[in-house]
C-alpha positions, 0 to 999 in steps of 0.5 A: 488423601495419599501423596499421590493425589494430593500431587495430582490435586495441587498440579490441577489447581496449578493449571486451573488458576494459570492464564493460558498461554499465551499466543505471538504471532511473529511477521516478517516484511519486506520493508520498515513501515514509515511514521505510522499515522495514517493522515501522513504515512504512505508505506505498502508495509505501514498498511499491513501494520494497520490493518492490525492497528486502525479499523478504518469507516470501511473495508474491502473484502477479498472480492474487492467489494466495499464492506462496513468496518467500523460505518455499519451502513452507508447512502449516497444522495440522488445527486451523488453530492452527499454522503451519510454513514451510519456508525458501530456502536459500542466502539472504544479507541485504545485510550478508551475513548469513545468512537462516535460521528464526533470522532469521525470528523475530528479525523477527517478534518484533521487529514484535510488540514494536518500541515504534514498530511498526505491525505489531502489530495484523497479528500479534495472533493470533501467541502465539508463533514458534520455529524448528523446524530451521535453515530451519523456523519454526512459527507457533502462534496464540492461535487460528486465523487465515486472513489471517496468510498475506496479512499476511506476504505484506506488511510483516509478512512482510518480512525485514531483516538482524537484526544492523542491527536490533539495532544500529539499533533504530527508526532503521533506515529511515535504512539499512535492510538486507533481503535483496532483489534492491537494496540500499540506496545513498541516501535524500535526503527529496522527492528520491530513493531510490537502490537498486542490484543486489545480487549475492548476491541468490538470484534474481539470474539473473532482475534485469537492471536494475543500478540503480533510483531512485525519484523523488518527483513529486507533479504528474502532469503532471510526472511524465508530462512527464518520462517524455516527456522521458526523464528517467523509464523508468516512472513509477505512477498515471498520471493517468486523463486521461492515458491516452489520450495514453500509448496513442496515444505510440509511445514509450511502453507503457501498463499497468493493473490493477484494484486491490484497495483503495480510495478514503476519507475518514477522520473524527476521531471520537475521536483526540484533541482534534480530535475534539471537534467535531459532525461526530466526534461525530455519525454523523448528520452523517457520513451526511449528507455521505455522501449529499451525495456524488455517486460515479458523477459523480466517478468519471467526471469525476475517473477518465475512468470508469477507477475504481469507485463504492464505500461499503465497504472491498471493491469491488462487484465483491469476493466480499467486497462486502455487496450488501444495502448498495449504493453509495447514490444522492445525496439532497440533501434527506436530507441536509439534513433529517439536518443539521437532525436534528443541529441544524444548517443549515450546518457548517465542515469542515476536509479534509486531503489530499495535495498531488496535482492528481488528488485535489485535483480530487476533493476540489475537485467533492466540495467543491462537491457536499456544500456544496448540503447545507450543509457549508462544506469547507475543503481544506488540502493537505499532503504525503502522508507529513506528512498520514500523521502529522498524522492519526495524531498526532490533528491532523485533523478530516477526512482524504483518503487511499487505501488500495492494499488486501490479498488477504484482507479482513481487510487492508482492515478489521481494522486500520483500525477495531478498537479497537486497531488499527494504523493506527486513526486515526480511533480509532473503538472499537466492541466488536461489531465488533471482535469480529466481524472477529476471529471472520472471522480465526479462521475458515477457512470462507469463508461464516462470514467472509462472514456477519461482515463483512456483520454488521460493514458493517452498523454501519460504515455506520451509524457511518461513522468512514470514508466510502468513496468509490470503488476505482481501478484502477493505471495504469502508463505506461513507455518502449518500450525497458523490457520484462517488467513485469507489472502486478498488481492490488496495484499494485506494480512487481517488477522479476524480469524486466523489462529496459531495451534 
């Protein structure tokens, strides 16, 4: 054999006996995630992280339907009181313990009883979970419950590894162990979250991504930057004034969906000491800056006519939407005259938000429009996560904050302003509400469910713990070699399929 060959030989076997190379998939978001423990976070950006980490019992598809994930099939009792679920097998989680209906109720039992659980409210109606068979759980409820499916196809649903949760407790977001299609590697606050392919994953044939880091850039001018520069492969909620240049970029590929949640502010009207100002206290006040917001201009001005105008938790385009209260013009002079009712010429407001350029324009022309009627709004920026806890801490008179939104109604309403629920920061009580938005979750007619939270928008427009402001649609912007993304009106990234050349 001649120099040559033998070079060429040794190269071969080089290459033969070498690991491929192997592929990072580098993802930029808007915010940090929160603890990343499914029975007590509650950040938009700690879903997407999960929807690598954490199979959940279902899934929604990106028609919004209700599809198996790791419960392979599912049937409510004639009475809608009981609910059994079949179980994958064949599931390990990331510490390679099994997956099994014993699993699943260690899971949910936890999020009903963990003291830091904010899971609480989404399984109230839960009485109790037994597993039925090694791979069979019944659900039976205190009474029926039409959106405990949604609510499992979210965190409530999500499965970790019940011996690190009895090891960890409430520290288990500092390792978490699920039973996705990435494990956990690394978390470093504000920096980076780094997960990488778990090779016992069931659906493993289907992940072709070796390694995934999520990178917190609040700046979506950054963000966009380093997706430019290759620095990111992808990166979610694009700017809407960015849009243009991604579709025109031959680098790129831009992608959106319409979103199921919404845009809000959040009133302090009974957490606390901050509360104890006229704007908590007084509902007169709360309609007035209401009618002092322009929303159309806004959507507009601030999402290139990207978004939606809206006043409830339900785009006017839901069949959820009460069309008897629509989106309501702007009156200055109403608004004046309601503050003058409530005994005031002029008001200070102090107005927590995220520190992102996108909604710091928001708040900046919706500034500028309610000060006409008299209210002189101080804003004061924050990170996403801290601005989280202040307003659950009660340390807010007035807060900013979006929600990503649910399939079923109930996900966008019952745990935001029922007495107990969990993630009422505004601590807004109100009896007949409650009652009407759990009479909508005991029904499985959809035209009794309508007529309750039409009865409920009634009084929460009235009352307005939470001023609605608009619904946005998701907006991704990748790099042309990432291919099988499919965007999905709930705004997350699964990765099943999506490759990087």
């Amino acid at each position: 054999m001649n120099k040559a060959r033998l070079l060429a030989s040794l190269f071969a076997g080089i290459l033969i006996a070498s690991p491929a190379v192997a592929s990072e998939l580098r993802i930029g978001l808007q915010d940090d995630a929160d603890v990343l423990d499914p029975a007590q976070s509650r950040t938009f950006v700690g879903r997407i992280v999960y929807t690598a980490l954490c199979d959940k019992l279902v899934d929604v598809s990106p028609k919004l339907e209700i599809v198996p994930q790791l419960a392979t099939d599912w049937k409510w009792s004639d009475d809608g009181s009981e609910l059994t679920m079949n179980l994958r097998k064949g599931v390990v989680f990331h510490d390679e313990t099994p997956f099994n209906a014993a699993a699943v109720v260690a899971n949910i039992q936890r999020s009903q009883t963990l003291p830091e659980s904010r899971r609480k409210s989404e399984l109230a109606s839960v009485k109790s979970i037994e597993a039925t068979g090694d791979y069979q759980v019944k659900f039976t409820l205190k009474s029926p419950d039409a959106s405990l499916l949604a609510q499992l196809s979210d965190r409530s649903g999500m499965m970790v590894s019940p011996k690190a949760a009895a090891e960890l407790g409430a520290n288990l977001g500092s390792k978490p162990v699920c039973s996705g299609p990435f494990k956990f590697v690394e978390r470093v606050q504000q920096d980076r979250i780094v997960l990488e392919k778990f090779p016992h994953y069931w659906n493993a044939a289907n992940i072709f991504i070796d390694k995934v880091t999520f990178l917190p850039i609040p700046d979506s001018t950054v963000r966009l930057a380093n997706l430019q520069s290759g620095d990111l492969d992808m990166l979610e909620r694009l700017a809407a004034t960015d849009a243009a240049a991604v579709k025109a970029d031959s680098n790129l590929t831009y992608a959106d969906a319409i979103g199921v949640g919404y845009m809000a502010l959040y009133t302090n009207v009974a957490n606390g000491a901050r509360a104890d100002n006229p704007f908590g206290k007084d509902k007169r006040l709360r309609q007035a800056f209401s009618l002092a917001i322009d929303r159309e201009a806004v959507n507009q001005v601030v999402y290139e006519g990207t978004s939606v105008a809206g006043n409830q938790p339900f785009p006017p385009s839901s069949p959820w939407y009460d069309k008897d209260i629509p989106v309501p013009a702007r009156d200055v002079e109403k608004a004046k005259a309601l503050m003058k009712e409530a005994g005031f010429e002029t008001l200070d407001i102090d107005l927590q938000i995220a520190n992102n350029p996108v909604q710091m324009q928001m708040m900046q022309i919706i500034q500028s429009m309610v000060a006409e009627a008299g209210f002189n709004v101080k804003l004061r920026t924050t990170e996403f996560a801290t601005l989280l806890s202040e307003q659950t801490a009660g340390n807010y008179q007035l807060g900013r904050s979006d929600w990503s939104g649910r399939v079923d109604p109930d996900g966008n309403l019952h745990q935001f302003v029922t007495c107990k629920g969990g993630i009422n920061d505004t601590k807004y009580c109100n009896p007949e509400v409650d009652k009407l938005l759990n009479d909508a979750r005991s029904s499985t007619d959809n035209a009794v469910r309508k007529q309750k939270y039409d009865a409920a928008a009634q009084i929460l427009n009235d009352d307005l713990p939470i001023i609605y402001l608009g619904h946005q649609a998701w907006i991704w912007a990748l790099k042309k070699n990432v291919t099988g993304f499919v965007p999905s009106p709930d705004g997350m990234i699964r990765l099943q399929g999506v490759k990087k050349s």
